[in-house]
Rosetta silent file (secondary structure, phi, psi, omega in degrees, C-alpha in Angstrom):
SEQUENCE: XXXXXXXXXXXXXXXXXXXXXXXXXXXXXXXXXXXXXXXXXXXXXXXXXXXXXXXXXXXXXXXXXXXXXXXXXXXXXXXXXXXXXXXXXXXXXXXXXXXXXXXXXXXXXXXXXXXXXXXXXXXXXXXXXXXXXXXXXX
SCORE:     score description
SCORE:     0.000 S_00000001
   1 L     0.000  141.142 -169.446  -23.472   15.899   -0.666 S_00000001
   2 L   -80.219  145.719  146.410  -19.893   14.072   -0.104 S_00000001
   3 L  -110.513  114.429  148.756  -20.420   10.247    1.385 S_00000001
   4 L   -96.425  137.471 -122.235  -17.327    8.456    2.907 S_00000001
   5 L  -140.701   95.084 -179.862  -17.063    4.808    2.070 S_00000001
   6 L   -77.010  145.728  147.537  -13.968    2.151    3.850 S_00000001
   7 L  -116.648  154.275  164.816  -13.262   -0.147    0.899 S_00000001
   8 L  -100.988  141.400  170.204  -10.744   -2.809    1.836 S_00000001
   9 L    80.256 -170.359 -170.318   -7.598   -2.388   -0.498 S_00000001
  10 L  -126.460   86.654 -169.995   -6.849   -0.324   -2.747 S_00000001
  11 L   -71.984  133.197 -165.086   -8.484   -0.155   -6.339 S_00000001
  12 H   -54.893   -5.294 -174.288   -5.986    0.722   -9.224 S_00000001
  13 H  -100.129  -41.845  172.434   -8.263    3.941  -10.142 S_00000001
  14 H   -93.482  -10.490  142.218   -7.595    5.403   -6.649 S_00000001
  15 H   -66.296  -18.671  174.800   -3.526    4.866   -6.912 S_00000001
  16 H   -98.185   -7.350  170.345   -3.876    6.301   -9.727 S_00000001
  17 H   -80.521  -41.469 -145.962   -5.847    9.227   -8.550 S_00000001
  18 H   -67.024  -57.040 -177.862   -3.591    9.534   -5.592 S_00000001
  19 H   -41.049  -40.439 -144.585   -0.139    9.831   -8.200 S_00000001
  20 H   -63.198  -47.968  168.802   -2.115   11.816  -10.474 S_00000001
  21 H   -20.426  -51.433 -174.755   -2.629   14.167   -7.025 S_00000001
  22 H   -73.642  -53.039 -174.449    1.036   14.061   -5.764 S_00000001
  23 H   -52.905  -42.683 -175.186    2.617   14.857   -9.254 S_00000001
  24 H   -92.869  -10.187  146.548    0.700   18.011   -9.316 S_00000001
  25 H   -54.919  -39.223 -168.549    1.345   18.985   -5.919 S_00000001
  26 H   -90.707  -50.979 -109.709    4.974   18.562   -6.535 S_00000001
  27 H   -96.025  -66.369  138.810    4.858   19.977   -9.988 S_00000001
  28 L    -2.108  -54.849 -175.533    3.040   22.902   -8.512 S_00000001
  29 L  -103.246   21.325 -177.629    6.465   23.177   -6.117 S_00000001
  30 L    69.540  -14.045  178.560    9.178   22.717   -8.965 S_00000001
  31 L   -90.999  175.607  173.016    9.564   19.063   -7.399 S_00000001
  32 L  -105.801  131.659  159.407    9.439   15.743   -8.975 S_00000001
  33 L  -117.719    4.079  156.849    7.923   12.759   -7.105 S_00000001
  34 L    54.804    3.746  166.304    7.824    9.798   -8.948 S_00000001
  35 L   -34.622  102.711  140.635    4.907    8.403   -6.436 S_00000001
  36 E   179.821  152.852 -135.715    5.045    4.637   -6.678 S_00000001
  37 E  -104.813  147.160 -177.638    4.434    1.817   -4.739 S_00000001
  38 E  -116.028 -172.312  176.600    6.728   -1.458   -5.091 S_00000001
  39 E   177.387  120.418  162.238    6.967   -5.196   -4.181 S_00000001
  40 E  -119.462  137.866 -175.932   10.387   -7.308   -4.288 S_00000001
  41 E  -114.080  132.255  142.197    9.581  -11.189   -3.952 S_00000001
  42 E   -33.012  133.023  144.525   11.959  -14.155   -2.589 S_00000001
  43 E  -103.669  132.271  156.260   11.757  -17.318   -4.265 S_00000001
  44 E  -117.352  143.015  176.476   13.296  -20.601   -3.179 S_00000001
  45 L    29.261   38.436 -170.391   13.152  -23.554   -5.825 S_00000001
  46 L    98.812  -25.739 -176.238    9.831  -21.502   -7.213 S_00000001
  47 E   -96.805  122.222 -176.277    8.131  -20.902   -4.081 S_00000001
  48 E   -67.873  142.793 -179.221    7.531  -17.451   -2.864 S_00000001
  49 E  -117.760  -40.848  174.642    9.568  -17.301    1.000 S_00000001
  50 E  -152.688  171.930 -151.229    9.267  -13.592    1.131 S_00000001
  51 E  -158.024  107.641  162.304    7.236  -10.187    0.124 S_00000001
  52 E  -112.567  117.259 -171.097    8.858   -6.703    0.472 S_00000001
  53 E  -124.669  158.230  178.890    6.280   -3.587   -0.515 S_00000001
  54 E   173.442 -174.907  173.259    6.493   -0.328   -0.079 S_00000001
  55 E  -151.740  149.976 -166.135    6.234    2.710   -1.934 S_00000001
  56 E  -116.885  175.461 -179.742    8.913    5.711   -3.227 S_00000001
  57 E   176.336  148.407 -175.491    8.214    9.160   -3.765 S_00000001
  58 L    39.903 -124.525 -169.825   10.736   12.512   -4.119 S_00000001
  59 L  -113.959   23.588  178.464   14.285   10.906   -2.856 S_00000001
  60 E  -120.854  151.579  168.834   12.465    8.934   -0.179 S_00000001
  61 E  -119.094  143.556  157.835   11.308    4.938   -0.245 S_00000001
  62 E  -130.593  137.391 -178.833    9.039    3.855    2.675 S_00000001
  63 E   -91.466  138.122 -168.638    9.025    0.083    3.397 S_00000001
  64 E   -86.103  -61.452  177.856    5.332   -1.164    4.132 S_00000001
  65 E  -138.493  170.215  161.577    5.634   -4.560    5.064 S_00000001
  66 E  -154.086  114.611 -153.146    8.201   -7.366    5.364 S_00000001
  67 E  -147.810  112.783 -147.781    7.061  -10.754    5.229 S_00000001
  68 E  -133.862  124.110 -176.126    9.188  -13.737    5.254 S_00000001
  69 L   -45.160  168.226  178.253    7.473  -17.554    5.536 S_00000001
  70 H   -76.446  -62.033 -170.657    8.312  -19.096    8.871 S_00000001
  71 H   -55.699   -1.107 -169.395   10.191  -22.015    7.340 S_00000001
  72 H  -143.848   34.248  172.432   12.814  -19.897    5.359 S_00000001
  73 L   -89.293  156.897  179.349   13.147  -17.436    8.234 S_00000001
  74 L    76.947   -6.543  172.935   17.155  -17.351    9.831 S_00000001
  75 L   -93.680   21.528  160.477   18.382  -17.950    5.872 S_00000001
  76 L    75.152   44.756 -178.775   19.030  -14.349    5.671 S_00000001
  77 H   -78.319  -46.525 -167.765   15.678  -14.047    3.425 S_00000001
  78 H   -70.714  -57.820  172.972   14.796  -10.651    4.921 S_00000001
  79 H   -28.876  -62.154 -158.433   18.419   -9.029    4.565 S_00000001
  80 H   -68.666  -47.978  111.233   18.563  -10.075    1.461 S_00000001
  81 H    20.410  -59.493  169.350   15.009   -8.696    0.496 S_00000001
  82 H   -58.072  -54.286 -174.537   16.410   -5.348    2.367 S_00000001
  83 H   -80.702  -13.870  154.612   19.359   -5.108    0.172 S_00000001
  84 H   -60.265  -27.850  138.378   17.715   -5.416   -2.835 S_00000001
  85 H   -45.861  -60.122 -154.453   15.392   -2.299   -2.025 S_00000001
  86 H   -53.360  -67.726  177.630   18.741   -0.501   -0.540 S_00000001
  87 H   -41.065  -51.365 -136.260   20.489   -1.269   -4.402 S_00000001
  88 H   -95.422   -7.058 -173.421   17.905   -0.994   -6.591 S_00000001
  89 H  -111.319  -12.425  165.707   16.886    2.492   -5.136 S_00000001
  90 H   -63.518  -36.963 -174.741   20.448    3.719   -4.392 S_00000001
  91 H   -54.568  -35.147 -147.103   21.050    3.368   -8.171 S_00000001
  92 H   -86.729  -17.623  175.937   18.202    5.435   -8.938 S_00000001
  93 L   113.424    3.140 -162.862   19.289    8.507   -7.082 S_00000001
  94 L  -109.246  161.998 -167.411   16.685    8.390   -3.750 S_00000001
  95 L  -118.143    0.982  177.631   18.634    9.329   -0.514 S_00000001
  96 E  -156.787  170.280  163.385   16.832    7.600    2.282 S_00000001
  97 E  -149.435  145.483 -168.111   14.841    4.992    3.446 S_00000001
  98 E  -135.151  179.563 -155.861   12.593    4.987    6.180 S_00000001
  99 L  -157.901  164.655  143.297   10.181    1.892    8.037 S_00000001
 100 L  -141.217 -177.410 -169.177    8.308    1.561   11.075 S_00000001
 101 E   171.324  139.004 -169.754    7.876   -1.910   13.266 S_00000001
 102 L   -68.710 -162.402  174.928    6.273   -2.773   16.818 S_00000001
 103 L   -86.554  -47.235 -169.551    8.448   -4.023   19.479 S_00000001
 104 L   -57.567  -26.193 -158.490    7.095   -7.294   19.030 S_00000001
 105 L   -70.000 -107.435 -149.212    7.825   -7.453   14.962 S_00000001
 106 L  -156.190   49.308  172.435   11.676   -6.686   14.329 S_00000001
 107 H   -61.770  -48.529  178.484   13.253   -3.471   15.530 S_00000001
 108 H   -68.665  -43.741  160.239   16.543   -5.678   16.199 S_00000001
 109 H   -40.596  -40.337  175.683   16.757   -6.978   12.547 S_00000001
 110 H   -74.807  -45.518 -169.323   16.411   -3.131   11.088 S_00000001
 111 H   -60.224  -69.572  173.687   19.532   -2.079   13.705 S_00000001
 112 H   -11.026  -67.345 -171.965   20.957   -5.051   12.100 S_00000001
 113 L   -80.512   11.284  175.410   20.562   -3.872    8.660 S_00000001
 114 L    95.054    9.693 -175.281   21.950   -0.623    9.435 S_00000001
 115 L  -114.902  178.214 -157.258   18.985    1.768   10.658 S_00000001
 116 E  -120.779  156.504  154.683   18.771    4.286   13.349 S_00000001
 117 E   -84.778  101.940  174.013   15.838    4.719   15.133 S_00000001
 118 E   -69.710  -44.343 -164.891   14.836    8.367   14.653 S_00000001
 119 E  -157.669  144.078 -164.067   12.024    8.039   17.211 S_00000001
 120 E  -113.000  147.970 -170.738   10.509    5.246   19.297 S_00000001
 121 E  -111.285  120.793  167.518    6.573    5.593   20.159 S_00000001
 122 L   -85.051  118.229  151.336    5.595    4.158   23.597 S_00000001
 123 L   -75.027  112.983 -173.324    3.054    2.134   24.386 S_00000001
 124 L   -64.922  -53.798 -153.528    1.800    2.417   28.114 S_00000001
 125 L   -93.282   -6.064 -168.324   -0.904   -0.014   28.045 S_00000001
 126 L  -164.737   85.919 -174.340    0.391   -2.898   25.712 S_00000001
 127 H   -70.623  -18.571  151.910    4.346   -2.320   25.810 S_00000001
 128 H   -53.076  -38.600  163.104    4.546   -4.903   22.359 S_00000001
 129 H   -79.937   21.153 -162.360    3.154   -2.181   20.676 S_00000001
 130 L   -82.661  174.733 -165.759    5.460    0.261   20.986 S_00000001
 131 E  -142.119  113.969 -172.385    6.543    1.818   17.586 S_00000001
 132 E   -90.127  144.795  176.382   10.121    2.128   16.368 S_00000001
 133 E  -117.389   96.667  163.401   10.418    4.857   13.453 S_00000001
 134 E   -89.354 -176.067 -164.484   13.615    3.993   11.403 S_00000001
 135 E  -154.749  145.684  150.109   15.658    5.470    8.953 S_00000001
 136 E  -139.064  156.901 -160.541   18.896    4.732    6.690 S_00000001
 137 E  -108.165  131.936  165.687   20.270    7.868    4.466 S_00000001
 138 L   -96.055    0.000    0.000   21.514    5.688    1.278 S_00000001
């Protein structure tokens, strides 16, 4: 009989089931995907400032989180953090990148950086929460 189980996180044996899963799914369709999850870090004088994660797959990257200390926020920590995804995955051949972020978070920072909002989610009841879905074609 199946049992489902929350774990908090993610244990390296079930990313690695999930890839092994995707590849043959694609592989199955003639595609490639290349499932794998990232992390670019900020440093000032040694000290991590900021954390960008995410994960790529086929020609797409999706950014997870972006999370830049309060004290090293306004020194252009996050841009820089952004463009360092946007390069290191332009080189590589992937053709988009997509995000999502509440109202409250940082929807004006992504227009900033060059994304479109493909589709905005409303929140009725708690209008902070609303949910921008960006995008930028690299």
């Amino acid at each position: 009989m199946i049992q489902i189980q929350y774990q908090d996180g993610l244990e390296p044996e079930n990313t690695k089931l999930i890839d092994e899963v995707f590849e043959e799914l694609a592989s199955q369709n003639h595609l490639i995907c290349h499932s794998t999850s990232f992390c670019f870090v900020a440093y000032d004088e040694g000290q991590v400032v900021g954390v960008l994660t995410g994960r790529s797959y086929y020609k797409e990257v999706h950014i997870r989180d972006l999370a830049v200390i309060p004290l090293a926020r306004h020194q252009y920590v996050g841009t820089r953090l952004m463009e360092a995804v946007e390069d290191y995955f332009r080189e590589k051949g992937f053709e988009q990148i997509n995000l999502t972020t509440y109202q409250f978070q940082a929807p004006e920072f992504y227009k900033k950086c060059g994304y479109t909002v493909e589709f905005q989610r409303v929140n009725q009841k708690e209008p902070l929460l609303t949910k921008y879905f960006f995008i930028k074609y690299l």
